[in-house]
Every structure is written in structure tokens, then in C-alpha cells.
C-alpha positions in Angstrom: 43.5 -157.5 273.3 43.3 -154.6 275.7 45.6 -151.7 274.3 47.9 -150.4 276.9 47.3 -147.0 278.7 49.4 -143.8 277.9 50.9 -142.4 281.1 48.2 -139.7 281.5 48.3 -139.7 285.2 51.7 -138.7 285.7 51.5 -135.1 285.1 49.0 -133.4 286.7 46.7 -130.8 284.4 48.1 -128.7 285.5 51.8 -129.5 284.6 50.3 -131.5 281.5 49.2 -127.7 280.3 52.8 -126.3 281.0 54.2 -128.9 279.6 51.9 -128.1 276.1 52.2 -124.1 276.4 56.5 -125.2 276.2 56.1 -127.7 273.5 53.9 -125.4 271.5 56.1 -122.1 272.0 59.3 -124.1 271.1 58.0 -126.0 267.5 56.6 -122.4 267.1 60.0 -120.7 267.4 61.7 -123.9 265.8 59.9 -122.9 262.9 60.5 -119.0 262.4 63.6 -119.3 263.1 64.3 -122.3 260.9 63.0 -121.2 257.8 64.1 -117.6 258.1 66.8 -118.5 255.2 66.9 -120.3 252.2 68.0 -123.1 253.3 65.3 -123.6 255.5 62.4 -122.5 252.6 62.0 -119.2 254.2 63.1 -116.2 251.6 62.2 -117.9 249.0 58.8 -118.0 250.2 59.2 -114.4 250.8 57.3 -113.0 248.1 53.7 -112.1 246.8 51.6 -111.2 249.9 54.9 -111.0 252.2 56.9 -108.5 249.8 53.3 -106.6 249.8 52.9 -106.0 253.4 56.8 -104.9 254.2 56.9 -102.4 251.3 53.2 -100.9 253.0 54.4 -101.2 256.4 57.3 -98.9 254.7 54.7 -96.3 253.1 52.9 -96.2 256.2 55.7 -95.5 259.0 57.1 -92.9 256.5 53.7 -90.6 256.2 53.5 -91.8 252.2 49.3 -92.1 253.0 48.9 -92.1 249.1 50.5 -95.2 248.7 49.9 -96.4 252.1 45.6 -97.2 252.3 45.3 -99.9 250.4 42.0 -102.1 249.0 43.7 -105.4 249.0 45.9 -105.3 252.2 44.5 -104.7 255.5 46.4 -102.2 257.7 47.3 -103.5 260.7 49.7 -105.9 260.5 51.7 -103.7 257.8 51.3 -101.1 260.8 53.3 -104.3 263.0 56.0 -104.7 260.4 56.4 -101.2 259.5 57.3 -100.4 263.6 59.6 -102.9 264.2 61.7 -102.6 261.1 61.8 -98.7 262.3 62.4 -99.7 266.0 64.9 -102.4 264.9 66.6 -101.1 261.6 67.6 -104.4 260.4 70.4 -104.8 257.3 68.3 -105.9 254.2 69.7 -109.4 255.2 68.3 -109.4 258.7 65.4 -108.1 257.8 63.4 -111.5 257.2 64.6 -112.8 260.1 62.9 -109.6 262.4 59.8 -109.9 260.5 59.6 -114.0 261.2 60.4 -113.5 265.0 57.7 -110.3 265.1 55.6 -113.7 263.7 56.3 -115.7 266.6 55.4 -113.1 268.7 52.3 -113.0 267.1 52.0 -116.5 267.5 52.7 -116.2 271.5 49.9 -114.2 271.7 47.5 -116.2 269.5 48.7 -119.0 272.1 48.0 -116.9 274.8 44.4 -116.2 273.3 44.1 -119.9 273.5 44.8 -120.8 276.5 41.9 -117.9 277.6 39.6 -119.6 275.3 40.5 -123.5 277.2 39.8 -121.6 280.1 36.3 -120.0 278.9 35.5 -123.5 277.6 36.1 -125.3 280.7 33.9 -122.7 282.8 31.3 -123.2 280.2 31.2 -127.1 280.8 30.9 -126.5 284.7 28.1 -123.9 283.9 26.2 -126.8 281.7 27.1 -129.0 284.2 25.7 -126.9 287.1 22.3 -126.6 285.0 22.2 -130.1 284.3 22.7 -131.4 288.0 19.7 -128.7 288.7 17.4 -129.8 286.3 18.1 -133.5 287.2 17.3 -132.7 291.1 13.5 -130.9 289.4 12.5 -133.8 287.6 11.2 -137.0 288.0 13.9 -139.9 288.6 11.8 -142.2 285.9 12.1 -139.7 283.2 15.9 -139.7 283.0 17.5 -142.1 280.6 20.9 -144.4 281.2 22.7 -142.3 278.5 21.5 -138.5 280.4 22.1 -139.6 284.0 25.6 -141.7 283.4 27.2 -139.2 281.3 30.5 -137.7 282.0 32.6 -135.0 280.0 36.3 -136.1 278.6 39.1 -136.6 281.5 40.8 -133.2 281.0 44.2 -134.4 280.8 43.2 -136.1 277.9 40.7 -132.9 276.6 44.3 -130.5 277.2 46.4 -133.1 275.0 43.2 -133.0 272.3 43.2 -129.0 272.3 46.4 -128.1 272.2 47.4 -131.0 269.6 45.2 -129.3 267.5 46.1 -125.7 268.1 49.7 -126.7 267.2 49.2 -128.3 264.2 47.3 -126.3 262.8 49.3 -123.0 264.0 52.0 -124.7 262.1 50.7 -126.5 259.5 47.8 -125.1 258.1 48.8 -121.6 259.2 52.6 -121.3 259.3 54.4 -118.9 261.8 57.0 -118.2 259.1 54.8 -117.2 256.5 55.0 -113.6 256.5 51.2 -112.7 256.7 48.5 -111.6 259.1 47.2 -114.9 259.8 48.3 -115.9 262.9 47.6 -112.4 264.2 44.2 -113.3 262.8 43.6 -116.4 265.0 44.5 -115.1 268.5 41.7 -112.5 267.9 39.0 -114.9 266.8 40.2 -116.9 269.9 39.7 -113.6 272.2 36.1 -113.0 270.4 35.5 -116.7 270.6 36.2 -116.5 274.6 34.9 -113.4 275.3 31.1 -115.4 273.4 31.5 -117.9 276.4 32.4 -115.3 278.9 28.9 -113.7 277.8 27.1 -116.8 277.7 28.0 -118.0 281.4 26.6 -114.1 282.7 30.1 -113.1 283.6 30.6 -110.5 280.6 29.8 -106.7 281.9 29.9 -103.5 280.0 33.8 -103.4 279.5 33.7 -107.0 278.2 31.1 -105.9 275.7 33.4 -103.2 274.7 36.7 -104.9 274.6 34.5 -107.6 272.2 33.3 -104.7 270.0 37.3 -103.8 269.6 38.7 -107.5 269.1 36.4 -107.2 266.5 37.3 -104.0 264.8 40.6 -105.1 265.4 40.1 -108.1 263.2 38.6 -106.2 260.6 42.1 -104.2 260.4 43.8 -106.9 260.3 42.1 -108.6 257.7 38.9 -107.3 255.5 36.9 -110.3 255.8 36.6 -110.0 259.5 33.9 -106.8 259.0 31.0 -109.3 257.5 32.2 -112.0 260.0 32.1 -109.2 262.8 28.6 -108.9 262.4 27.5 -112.8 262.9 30.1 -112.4 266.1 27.7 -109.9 267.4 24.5 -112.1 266.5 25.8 -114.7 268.2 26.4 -112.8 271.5 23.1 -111.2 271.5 21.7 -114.9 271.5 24.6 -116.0 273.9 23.3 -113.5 276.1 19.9 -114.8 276.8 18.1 -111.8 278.3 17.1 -109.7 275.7 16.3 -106.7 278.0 20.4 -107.1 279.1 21.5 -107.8 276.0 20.8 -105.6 273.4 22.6 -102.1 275.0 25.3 -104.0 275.8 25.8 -105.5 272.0 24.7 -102.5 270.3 27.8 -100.6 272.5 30.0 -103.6 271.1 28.6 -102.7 267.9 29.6 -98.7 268.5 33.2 -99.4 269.6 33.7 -101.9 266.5 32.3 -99.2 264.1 34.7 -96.8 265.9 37.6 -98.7 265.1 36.8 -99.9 261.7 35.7 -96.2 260.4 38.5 -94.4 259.6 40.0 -96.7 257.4 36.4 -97.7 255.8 36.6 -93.7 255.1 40.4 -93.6 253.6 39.5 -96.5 251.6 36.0 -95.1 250.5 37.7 -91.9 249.8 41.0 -93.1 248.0 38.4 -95.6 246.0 35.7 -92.7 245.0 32.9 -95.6 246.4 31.9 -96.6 249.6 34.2 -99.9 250.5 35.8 -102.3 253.5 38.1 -103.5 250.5 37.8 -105.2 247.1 40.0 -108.4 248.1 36.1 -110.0 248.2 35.5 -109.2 245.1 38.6 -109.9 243.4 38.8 -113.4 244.8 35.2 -114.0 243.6 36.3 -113.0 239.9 39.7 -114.7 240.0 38.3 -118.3 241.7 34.5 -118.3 240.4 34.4 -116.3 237.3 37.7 -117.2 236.2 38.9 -113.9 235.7 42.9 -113.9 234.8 44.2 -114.4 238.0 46.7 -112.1 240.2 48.8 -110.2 237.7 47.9 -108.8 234.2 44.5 -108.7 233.3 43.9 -107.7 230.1 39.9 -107.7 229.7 40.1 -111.7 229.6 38.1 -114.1 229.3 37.2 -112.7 226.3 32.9 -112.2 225.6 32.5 -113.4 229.6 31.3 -110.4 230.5 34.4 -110.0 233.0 34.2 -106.0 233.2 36.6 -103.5 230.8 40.3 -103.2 232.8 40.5 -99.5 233.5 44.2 -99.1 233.6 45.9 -102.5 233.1 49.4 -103.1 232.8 51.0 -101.8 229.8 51.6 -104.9 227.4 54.8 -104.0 225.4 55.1 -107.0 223.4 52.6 -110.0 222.3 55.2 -112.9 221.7 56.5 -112.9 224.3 54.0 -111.1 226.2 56.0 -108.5 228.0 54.4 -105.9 230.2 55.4 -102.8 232.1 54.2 -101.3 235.4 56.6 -98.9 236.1 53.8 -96.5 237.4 51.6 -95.2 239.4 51.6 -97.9 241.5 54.3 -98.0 244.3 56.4 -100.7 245.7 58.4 -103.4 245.1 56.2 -105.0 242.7 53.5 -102.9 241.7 51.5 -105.5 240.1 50.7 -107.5 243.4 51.2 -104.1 245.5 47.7 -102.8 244.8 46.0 -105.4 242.3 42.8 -103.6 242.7 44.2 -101.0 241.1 45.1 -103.0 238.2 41.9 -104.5 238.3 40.0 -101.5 238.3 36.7 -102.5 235.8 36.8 -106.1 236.6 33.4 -107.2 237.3 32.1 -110.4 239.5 29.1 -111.7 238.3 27.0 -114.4 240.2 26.9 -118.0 237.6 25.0 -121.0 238.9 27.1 -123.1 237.1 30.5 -120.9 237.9 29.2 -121.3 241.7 28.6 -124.5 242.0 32.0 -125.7 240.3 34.0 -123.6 242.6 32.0 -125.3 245.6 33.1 -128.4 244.6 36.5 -128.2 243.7 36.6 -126.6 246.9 34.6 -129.2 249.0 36.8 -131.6 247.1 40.4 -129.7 248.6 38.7 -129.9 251.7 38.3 -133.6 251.9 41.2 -134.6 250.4 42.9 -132.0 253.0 41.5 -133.9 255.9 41.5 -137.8 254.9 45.0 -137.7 252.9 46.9 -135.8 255.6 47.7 -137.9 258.8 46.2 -135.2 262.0 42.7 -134.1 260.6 41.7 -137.5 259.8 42.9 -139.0 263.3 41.3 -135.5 264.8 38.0 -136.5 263.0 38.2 -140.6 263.7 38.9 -139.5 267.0 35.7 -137.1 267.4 33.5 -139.8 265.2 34.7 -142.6 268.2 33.7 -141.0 270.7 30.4 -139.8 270.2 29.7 -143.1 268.5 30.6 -144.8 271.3 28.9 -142.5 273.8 26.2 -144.7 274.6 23.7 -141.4 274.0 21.1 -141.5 271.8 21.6 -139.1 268.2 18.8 -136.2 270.0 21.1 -136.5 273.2 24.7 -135.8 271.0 22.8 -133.1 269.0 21.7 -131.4 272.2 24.5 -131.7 273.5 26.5 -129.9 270.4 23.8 -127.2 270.3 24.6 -126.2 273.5 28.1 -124.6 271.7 25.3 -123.5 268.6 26.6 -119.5 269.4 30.2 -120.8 269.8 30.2 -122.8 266.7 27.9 -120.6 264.2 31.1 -117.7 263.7 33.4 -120.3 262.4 30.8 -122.4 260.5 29.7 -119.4 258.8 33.1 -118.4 257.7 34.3 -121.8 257.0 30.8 -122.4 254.3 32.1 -118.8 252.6 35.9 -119.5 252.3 34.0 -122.8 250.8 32.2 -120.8 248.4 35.3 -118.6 247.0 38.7 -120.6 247.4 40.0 -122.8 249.6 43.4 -122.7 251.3 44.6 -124.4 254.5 45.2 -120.9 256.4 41.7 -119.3 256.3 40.4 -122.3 257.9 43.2 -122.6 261.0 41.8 -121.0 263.6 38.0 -121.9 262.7 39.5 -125.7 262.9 40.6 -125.0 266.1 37.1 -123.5 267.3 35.3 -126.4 265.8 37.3 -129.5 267.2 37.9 -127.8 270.7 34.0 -127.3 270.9 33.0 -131.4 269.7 35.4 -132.3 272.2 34.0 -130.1 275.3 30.8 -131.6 273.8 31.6 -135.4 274.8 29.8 -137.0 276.8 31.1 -140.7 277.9 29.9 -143.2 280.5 31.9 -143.3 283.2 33.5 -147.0 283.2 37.0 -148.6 282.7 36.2 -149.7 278.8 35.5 -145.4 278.2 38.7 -144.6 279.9 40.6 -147.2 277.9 39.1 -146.2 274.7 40.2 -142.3 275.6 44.1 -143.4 276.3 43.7 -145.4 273.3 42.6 -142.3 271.3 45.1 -140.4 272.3 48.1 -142.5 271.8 47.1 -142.2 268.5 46.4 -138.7 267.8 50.2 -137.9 269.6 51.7 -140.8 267.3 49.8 -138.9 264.0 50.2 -135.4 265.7 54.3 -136.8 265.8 54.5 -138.2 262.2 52.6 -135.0 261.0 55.1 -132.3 262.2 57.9 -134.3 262.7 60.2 -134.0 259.5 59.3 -130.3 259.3 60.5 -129.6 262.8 63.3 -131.8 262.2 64.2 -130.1 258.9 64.1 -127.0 260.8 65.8 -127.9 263.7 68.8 -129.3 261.0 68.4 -125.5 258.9 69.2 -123.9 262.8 71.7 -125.4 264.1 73.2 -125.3 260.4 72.8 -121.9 259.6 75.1 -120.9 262.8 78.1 -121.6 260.9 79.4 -118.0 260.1 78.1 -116.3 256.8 77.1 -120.3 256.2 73.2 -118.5 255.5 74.2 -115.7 253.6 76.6 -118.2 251.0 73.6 -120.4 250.6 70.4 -118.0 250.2 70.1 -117.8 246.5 68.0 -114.5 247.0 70.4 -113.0 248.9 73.1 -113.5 246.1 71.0 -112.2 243.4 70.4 -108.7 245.7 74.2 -108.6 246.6 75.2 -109.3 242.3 72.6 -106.0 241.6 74.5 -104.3 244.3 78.0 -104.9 242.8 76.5 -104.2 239.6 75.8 -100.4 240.9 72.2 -101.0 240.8 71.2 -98.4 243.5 68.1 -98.8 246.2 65.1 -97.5 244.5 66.4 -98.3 240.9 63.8 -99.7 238.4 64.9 -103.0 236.9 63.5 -106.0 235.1 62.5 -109.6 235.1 62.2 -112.7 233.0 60.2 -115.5 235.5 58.1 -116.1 238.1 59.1 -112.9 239.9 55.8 -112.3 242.5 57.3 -115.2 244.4 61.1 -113.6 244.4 62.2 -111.9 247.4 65.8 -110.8 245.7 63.7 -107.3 244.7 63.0 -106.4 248.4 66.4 -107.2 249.6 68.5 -105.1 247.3 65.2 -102.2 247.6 64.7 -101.9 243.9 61.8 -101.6 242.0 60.4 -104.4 239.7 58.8 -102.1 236.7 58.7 -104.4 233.6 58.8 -108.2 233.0 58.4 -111.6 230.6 56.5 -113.7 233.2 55.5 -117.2 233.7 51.8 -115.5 234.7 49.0 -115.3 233.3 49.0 -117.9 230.2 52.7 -119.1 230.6 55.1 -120.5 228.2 56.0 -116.6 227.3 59.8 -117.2 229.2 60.1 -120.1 227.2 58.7 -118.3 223.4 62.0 -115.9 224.9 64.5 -118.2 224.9 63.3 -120.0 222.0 63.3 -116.8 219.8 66.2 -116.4 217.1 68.7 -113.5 217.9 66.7 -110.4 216.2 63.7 -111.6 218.9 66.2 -111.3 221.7 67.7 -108.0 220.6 63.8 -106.4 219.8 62.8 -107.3 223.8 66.1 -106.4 225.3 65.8 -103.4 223.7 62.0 -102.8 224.9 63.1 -103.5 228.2 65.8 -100.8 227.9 63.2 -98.3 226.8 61.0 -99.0 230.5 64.0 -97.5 232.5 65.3 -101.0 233.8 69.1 -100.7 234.4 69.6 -104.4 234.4 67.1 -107.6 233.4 67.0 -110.6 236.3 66.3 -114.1 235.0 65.3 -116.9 236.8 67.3 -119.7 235.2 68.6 -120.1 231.1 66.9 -123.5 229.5 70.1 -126.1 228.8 68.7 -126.2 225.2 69.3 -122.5 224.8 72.9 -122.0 222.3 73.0 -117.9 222.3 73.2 -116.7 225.7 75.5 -113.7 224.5 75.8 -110.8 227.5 74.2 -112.8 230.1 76.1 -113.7 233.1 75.1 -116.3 235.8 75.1 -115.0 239.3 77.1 -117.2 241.6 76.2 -120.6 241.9 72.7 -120.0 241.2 70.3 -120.5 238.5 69.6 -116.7 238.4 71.1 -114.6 235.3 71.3 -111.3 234.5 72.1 -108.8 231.5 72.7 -105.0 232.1 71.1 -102.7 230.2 72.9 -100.0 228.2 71.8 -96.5 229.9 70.0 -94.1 228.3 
């Protein structure tokens, strides 16, 4: 049964690729402005790293360089956030929604990086091509095998619908435009170094492309620390993408110089502000919090206990035992100073390299990995669809390995960063734009015999990646498309946003900007701090061992009274809980906010 052809020739590549740059930039701003509210899972993912990055961006764009350089939060997309809240001046309520379309402007660009790097790629095939038709022309017709001399490279249209599938998805998906993060900054600059590699490896790259390589990279580094080790295999790999030696090592060693240039000063205000010499510590915290096992994120008290995890040198002050309550009300600044600075906190913690530790965390994350890319529906159709085609290539295994190895200083950036986010911690985001790099490579790579069963094998292949692409995507674009159209009912967003009710209850309450308060819950993840510009300075949390919210409610009325009263003596003018267990009978003095599951109790002043 011969499977019928999708209607690639209709569109020529040329409109096909317009046709992807408008599908891509309308999911893309489908989903910032979708999930900018509530109701469409976007404040209330406002928290942690988010919350972090506004309240720095703040610091920064008001000269507050104390609080401002930071170990665990690279610069420049704080820098981003910070200009066009000033630029803007958004209500507390709009502000979310500025930040999220700031993201999809980040995302244009990261899209715009993309289509450079399809273009890079596709000069780089010609290029190959070109040395493959001379090489063929200088040898000997008898030493050329069937699978070398009838080899073709992927029909474009069907190469475009391959690429930019997979640039959506994972620009969506794994990455997320309304995640409030550098991210998807980060991408569109590994897409620029990426094309700029190709640009040096067809001849084409002169001095200022050498220098504008050496920036993208010190740019990358500013936007997120682990970008300065990565920067340096970047550089290896043009120096070998370069070919001439003589040529290429004063033109890498000025990329070099203009990379150092850019990454400098802040390597100095961190080195300084850190009394070491430093890039960042978000390395080694992530090494102690996903190897070692180190308490994780917030309120590291010295544990594990005897595992030689390094002496906290100024933890959070713990108040209380049962319940563990700690306060934080200084030095740190912002919102919440726990995950403002954590290397602060975690000042004494100390990674240690375990065999055993290591080779756990490798395959738990190996493990995420697969089940990341054979139990969701685009990866594994992205990867059945690479395995195809080079299986059914008609080239022999030395041919398909030559022909990968031709992309060897392409591929060896992302490879290398993709084996150490394997050795640390897996999570979908790191790994977007090196997905991208990866697939888009193995599919310049193909190589297919030029006859009707190829062709009908490629339209086969991609009806099904646009049918998994579809069924990947398509309730989340839906479900934002439903949260858009929605939210234009007037104040519809503002009645439903839980956060936002919580920061309008503190306001009526008389809680002023700036005012310390408390918390009972999982409050890194709240967003109701930020919105109503208070300052989080003491709380019962469901972080690090858990179960202490619940040994709260639980506790008779004299264990009630002791932690209100603690609470009172941190400076809090009201306590914020996130939700009152059914089975709780004295709730006495705390009133529900609204119609949500949030509480609160005010605090007798001092």
C-alpha cells in the first residue's frame, strides 16, 4: 500500500519558509500572551528564578550595585527586564505581561538567529557538494561506489518543514517563551555562534566575523554563566573549522580578546564582591544540590549530616525546630532573599567529586533523557524519522559516519554541553537549542538515492512528524488561544488571578511596598510577593524536609500562639498561607482571601 504524498509542491521554499517564520511567530506569541495570567498558568509560574531576575533587573537600573552583581544570576537578561519595566512603567498588574512580551521578542530574534543558521547550513551543503563533485571529476570512475555517486541531500521543502518543526517545538516546549528566564535569549545566540562556525568553515568569515563571534560569545556568557566554559570549545571548534592554521589562529585568538573583553568586568565585580576569583557559583551549587545531595534551594543547614558537605557560613536563621521556621529578613535583598542570592546562603557548601554520587546522577539523568524523548510524541518521531532515513540511505555505515563528521565542529559545542547538563541535572530547557543544533545537522547530513520509493518515503516522514508536531502542541496552543480570547472580557483576568487577589488583600490590609511580611507554604513559587512589592523575610515552608506546614496546623493552640508570636518578633506585619487543611477545627484570626485558597493573619505591631 503506497502512502499518499503530502502536498509539498504547492508552496514553493520559498513561501513554504514564510509560511513557517508566520506559524512559528504566531504559536510563539499565542503562548506569552496566553499564559500571561492565571488562568492561562502564567503568574503562578512566576516565581523562583522569574521573581529573582525582575527584583535584579530593579537593583540594577536603580544604581543599587551592592545588591545588583550576583553569583547565581547572570546579568544580562536582568539588564533586559530592568530597561523595559523603566522604559514602560507597567502597574504591578501589567507588569507580567511586559516581561512575557519582552520574551517573545526575545524569541523573534532567537527565530531570526535561526533562520541565519538554515541559511549557513544550506551554503555548507553546497560547499560539500561543490568538493564532492570535484573530487568525483579527480578520481577514477571504478573507485566510486553506488551509495557515493547516487547520493542526493533531503528535498528542501521537506528539510525547511524538518527544521523549523523542530525549532518550534522545542522553542515552546522544551524552552517556553512564557517562562520568565534567559533561555530563549540563550538559544538565538548559540544559533548566531553556531552560524557564524559554518560561515568560518565555508572561508567566508573575515576579521569582523571573528570578532562579532568572540562577542556572541561573551554575550552568552552574560546571559548565562555556563556559556564561559562552553565559549571556549566554541572557539576550538572554529580554529579547526577554519582549516588553515597560519589564517586561523590571529583571527580566533582576536575572537578570544573581544570575548574576554566582554566577559571581564563582570568576572571582576563578581571576583571582587566574592573575595575569590569566579564566573559564578551556579556550577557549583548545582553539582552539590543534584550530585552530592546537598539540601536543595533554600535552607541549608550543614546537611547531610557527616557527608562532608562544607560548614554553612551564614545560613538562614532557624527560629523554630517543630515546625521548622526560618527567617531571612537580612542582608540579602529582594523579594525573597532565600532564592535572591542562594550563594550567599550557601556560602561554605562544598562539592566534592563521588564515583558513586556521579554515576547515579548520570543515570537518573540518562534515564529523564530517554523517557523525555520516547514517551513524548515529537522527539521520538524527530528520532524515528532521523533513524529512517539514514537506515534507508542505501550508504554503507563509513559513508553515514563520514558524512556526519563532516558537521564534527558544528556538532561538538552542543554535544559537549548536552554530556555536562548530563552529568549535573537534567531539565528540558538546557537542552533546547542544542536539540535544535543536533537534529538540523543529521538532517543536512542525509544522503538519499534519488528515486520515487526515497521521495515517497520523505512525504511519508513528514506527514508524520506534522501529525505528532500537531498532537504535541496542539492542546497547549489551544488552551492558550481559549485563556486569550477569554481574558479580553474586562477585569475577567484580574477577578481570576489568584496571585493578584492575594497582593490586592495585603494592599487593603495597609501593607505598604517594601513592607516585610510572612509565609506558611511553598512561597519560592508565589508571585503575590512581587506584585504587591513586599518583602518575604520569615516563613514555615514546604522546603527542605516538608511536612513542617502540616506539624503547623496539626499543633494544639499554645503551638499556634508560640509561632505567631515568633513571626511577630521578625518584623512581619501580616503572615500569607497558602491554603488551611479541611481537618484543621481552630482557625481563630485567619481570614480567607477572596475565593482563593490563600489566608492570612495580621500581626499585632510592635
Amino acid at each position: 500500500m503506497k502512502l499518499p504524498l503530502p502536498p509539498l509542491h504547492v508552496l514553493a521554499p520559498r513561501r513554504l519558509e514564510k509560511l513557517c517564520r508566520l506559524v512559528a511567530a504566531a504559536l510563539g506569541f499565542l503562548q506569552a500572551w496566553g499564559r500571561r495570567h492565571d488562568s492561562g498558568d502564567g503568574v503562578a509560574y512566576m516565581g523562583a528564578d522569574g521573581i529573582a531576575y525582575l527584583d535584579i533587573g530593579d537593583a540594577y537600573w536603580r544604581g543599587d550595585w551592592a545588591a545588583a552583581v550576583n553569583a547565581m544570576w547572570s546579568p544580562f537578561y536582568s539588564w533586559l527586564t530592568g530597561l523595559v519595566l523603566r522604559l514602560f512603567q507597567p502597574t504591578p498588574f501589567q507588569e507580567f505581561t511586559v516581561v512575557r512580551l519582552l520574551n517573545f521578542s526575545l524569541y523573534l530574534l532567537s527565530l531570526a538567529a535561526f533562520v541565519l543558521l538554515l541559511r549557513e547550513l544550506e551554503r555548507f551543503r553546497q560547499h560539500l557538494t561543490n568538493d564532492d563533485g570535484d573530487s568525483q571529476v579527480n578520481s577514477h570512475a571504478d573507485t566510486q561506489t553506488d551509495s557515493q555517486a547516487d547520493a542526493h541531500a533531503l528535498p528542501r521543502r521537506a528539510w525547511l518543514i524538518f527544521a523549523y518543526a523542530l525549532f518550534i517545538w522545542t522553542s515552546l516546549s522544551m524552552n517556553r517563551v512564557a517562562r520568565t528566564s534567559p533561555d530563549v535569549l540563550v538559544s538565538a545566540l548559540v544559533f548566531v555562534a553556531s552560524a557564524l562556525l559554518l560561515r568560518i568553515r565555508t572561508r567566508r568569515a573575515g576579521w569582523l566575523a571573528f570578532a562579532l563571534f568572540g562577542l556572541t560569545l561573551g554575550v552568552g556568557y552574560l546571559t548565562k554563566t555556563f556559556m564561559f566554559p562552553l565559549a571556549f570549545v566554541f572557539l576550538a571548534s572554529s580554529l579547526f573549522a577554519c582549516g588553515n592554521w597560519r589564517r586561523a589562529v590571529p583571527r580566533v585568538a582576536l575572537a578570544l580578546l573581544v570575548f574576554l573583553a566582554v566577559s571581564a568586568p563582570f568576572v571582576v565585580a563578581l571576583s571582587r564582591a566574592k573575595h575569590r576569583l569566579t564566573i559564578g557559583d551556579t556550577g557549583r551549587l548545582n553539582y552539590a544540590w543534584h550530585v552530592n545531595g546537598t539540601t536543595s534551594f533554600i535552607h541549608w543547614q550543614g546537611e547531610p549530616a557527616g557527608a562532608s558537605s562544607g560548614t554553612p557560613a551564614h545560613p538562614t536563621r532557624k527560629l523554630s525546630d517543630t515546625p521548622a521556621l526560618y527567617e531571612f529578613a537580612a542582608p540579602v535583598a529582594g523579594t525573597y532573599p532565600p532564592w535572591y542570592d542562594p550563594t550567599y546562603w550557601y556560602e561554605g557548601v562544598r562539592p566534592r567529586l563521588s564515583l558513586k554520587q556521579q554515576l547515579k546522577a548520570v543515570a537518573r539523568n540518562v534515564l529523564l533523557a530517554y523517557e523525555f524523548l520516547f514517551y513524548r510524541f515529537f522527539p521520538g518521531a524527530i528520532a524515528a524519522a532521523l533513524f529512517i532515513l539514514f537506515y534507508t540511505s542505501r550508504r554503507r555505515p563509513r559513508d553515514i559516519a563520514r558524512d556526519i563528521a563532516r558537521y564534527s565542529f558544528l556538532l561538538a559545542p552542543a554535544l559537549v554541553a548536552s554530556a555536562c547538563y548530563l552529568l549535573i541535572h537534567f531539565e528540558q530547557r538546557y537542552f533546547a537549542p542544542f536539540v535544535v543544533i543536533i537534529g538540523v545537522s543529521l538532517f543536512n547530513a542525509v544522503r538519499l538515492p534519488p528515486t520515487e520509493d526515497a521521495r515517497r518515503l520523505v512525504g511519508a516522514l513528514v506527514c508524520v512528524t506534522l501529525v505528532t508536531f500537531a498532537l504535541s502542541l496542539g492542546y497547549y496552543s489551544a488552551r492558550d488561544l481559549y485563556s486569550t480570547v477569554a481574558d479580553l472580557a474586562p477585569g475577567r483576568a484580574a477577578r481570576r488571578d489568584v496571585q493578584w487577589q492575594v497582593a490586592e488583600e495585603l494592599r487593603r490590609l495597609g501593607v505598604a511596598p517594601g513592607e516585610p511580611v510572612a509565609s506558611i507554604g511553598n512561597t519560592m513559587f508565589h508571585a503575590w510577593p512581587r506584585l504587591a512589592r513586599v518583602r518575604v523575610v520569615a516563613e514555615i515552608s514546604t522546603r527542605p524536609t516538608g511536612g513542617d506546614v502540616e506539624k503547623f496546623w496539626a499543633g494544639d493552640a499554645a503551638l499556634k500562639a508560640r509561632i505567631v508570636e515568633t513571626f511577630a518578633r521578625t518584623g512581619a506585619r501580616v503572615i500569607v498561607a497558602e491554603g488551611i487543611p479541611a481537618w484543621v477545627s481552630n482557625a481563630d484570626g485567619w481570614q480567607r482571601i477572596g475565593a482563593t485558597h490563600f489566608y492570612v493573619y495580621v500581626l499585632p505591631r510592635a
